[in-house]
Residue, then its C-alpha position, 0 to 999 in steps of 0.5 A: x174830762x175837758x178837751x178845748x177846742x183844737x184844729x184835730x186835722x179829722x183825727x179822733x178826739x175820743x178814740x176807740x178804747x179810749x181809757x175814761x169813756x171806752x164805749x164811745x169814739x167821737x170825731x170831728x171832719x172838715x171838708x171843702x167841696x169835692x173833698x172826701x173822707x173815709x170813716x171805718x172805726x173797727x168794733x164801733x158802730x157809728x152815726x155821721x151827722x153833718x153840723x154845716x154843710x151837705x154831704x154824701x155818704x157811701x156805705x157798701x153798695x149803698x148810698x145816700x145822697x145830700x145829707x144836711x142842710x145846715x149852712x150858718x150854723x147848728x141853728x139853721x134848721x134840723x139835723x140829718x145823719x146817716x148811721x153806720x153799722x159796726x166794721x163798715x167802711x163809709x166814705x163822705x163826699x163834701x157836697x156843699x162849699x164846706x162842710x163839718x161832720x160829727x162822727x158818733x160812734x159806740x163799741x157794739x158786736x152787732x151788725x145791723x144795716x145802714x140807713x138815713x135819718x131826714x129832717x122828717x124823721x127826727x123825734x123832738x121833745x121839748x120841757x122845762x120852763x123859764x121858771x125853773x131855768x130849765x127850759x131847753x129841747x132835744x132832738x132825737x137822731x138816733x132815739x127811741x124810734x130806732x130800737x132794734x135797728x141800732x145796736x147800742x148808740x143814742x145820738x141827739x142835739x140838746x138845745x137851752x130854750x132862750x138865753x141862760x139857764x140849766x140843762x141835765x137837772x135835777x142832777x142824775x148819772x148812769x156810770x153803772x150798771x144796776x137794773x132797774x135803778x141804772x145803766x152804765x152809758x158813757x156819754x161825750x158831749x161837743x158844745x157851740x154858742x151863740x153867739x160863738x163867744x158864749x161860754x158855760x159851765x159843765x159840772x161834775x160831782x162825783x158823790x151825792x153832798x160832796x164837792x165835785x169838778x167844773x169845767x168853763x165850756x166854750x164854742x167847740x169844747x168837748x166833754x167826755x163823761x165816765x162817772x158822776x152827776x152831770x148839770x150843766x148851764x150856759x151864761x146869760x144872753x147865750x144859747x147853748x147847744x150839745x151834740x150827745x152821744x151816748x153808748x151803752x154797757x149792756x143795752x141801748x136804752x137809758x136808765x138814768x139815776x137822779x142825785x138822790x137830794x135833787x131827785x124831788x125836783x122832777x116833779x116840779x120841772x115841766x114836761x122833764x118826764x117825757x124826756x126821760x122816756x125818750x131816751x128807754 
């Protein structure tokens, strides 16, 4: 599903429950200096993110200051976020003239404690290659590093490496859950460009060898993923990035099922081995 990009005055754009990706809510939160939000998504855990902008968070008795040091845009510089445990309220001050804040949640019965993730904690991989179209980097907010203190939520920032080419290839799912071949993850995605008039393309093809959906993807478009293979690309001269969240049926770590004719393909891209081990 395709949600265009729209002003949601800091209401959900994938609420809880909501009927094609129930395991993830997925928020966007506009602020100017001094203003404040409450987060509390009832049953979800939840990861804040700040895209522009520095915020603090509040959490309890616990806070965390200056989270965020983007200005211009995703580009400028690493993410930092502060995760959230499920039933918990947090309030978010504006720190900085403006902010914009995703909010990453994922439906979980087990509570956990809050804590912030800087700069310096963010776990990169990069793969693929100019060659293949495939270049691109992801970096891990909520990765691998933090099993055991998350309870079903991933959160990265997906990013091409140069100008045009494909991301999420060779083509794979998780929409059920089938040890050891495949989780069920839910996954949402919210796309910028750059330059902001850029555009793409997001696939999906519901069964191997049979025609699926696309979807013309622009700044701010939202994608929502229940079932199927998922390839994406950008045009040329563009950069595309992906804020992902990802919530899991039945545990955090990611078993991702490759499209069967593509599926050859992971021995001929780069490095692409590494970055499915990031995400068990």
């Amino acid at each position: 599903m395709h949600i265009a990009p729209h002003d949601n005055h800091n209401q959900a754009i994938i609420g809880a429950d909501h009927p094609l990706v129930p395991l993830c809510y997925f928020n966007i939160v506009h602020l100017t200096k001094g203003q404040t939000f409450t987060s509390h998504v009832p049953g979800y855990e939840t990861c804040l993110v700040p895209a522009t902008g520095t915020i603090d968070v509040t959490c309890g008795a616990e806070t965390f200051p200056a989270i965020g040091q983007r200005r211009a845009n995703v580009w400028d510089g690493e993410p930092e976020g502060v995760y959230i445990p499920t039933g918990t309220a947090a309030t978010i001050t504006c720190h900085s003239d403006r902010a914009e804040v995703f909010i990453a949640g994922a439906r979980c019965d087990e509570v956990h404690t809050p804590f912030a993730i800087r700069a310096a904690d963010i776990d990169p991989v990069q793969y693929g290659s100019d060659d293949t179209k495939t270049h691109r980097k992801i970096k891990h907010i909520l990765g691998t590093k933090y099993h055991g203190r998350v309870g079903r939520l991933l959160v990265s920032e997906l990013y091409t490496v140069g100008a045009g080419g494909w991301s999420g290839f060779p083509s794979h799912k998780h929409d059920t859950t089938r040890l050891p071949l495949e989780t069920r993850h839910d996954e949402v995605y919210n796309f910028r460009f750059n330059p902001p008039h850029g555009s793409g393309l997001q696939m999906l093809q519901r069964e191997d060898g049979q025609p699926g959906d696309a979807y013309h993807i622009v700044d701010g478009s939202t994608i929502a993923i229940d079932t199927g293979y998922h390839p994406c690309c950008v045009l040329p001269g563009y950069e595309m990035y992906y804020f992902t969240i990802l919530a899991g049926e039945t545990q955090r770590s990611l078993v991702q099922y490759f499209q069967p004719s593509h599926a050859y393909q992971i021995d001929t891209i780069p490095g692409i081995k590494d970055m499915i081990a990031k995400f068990k």
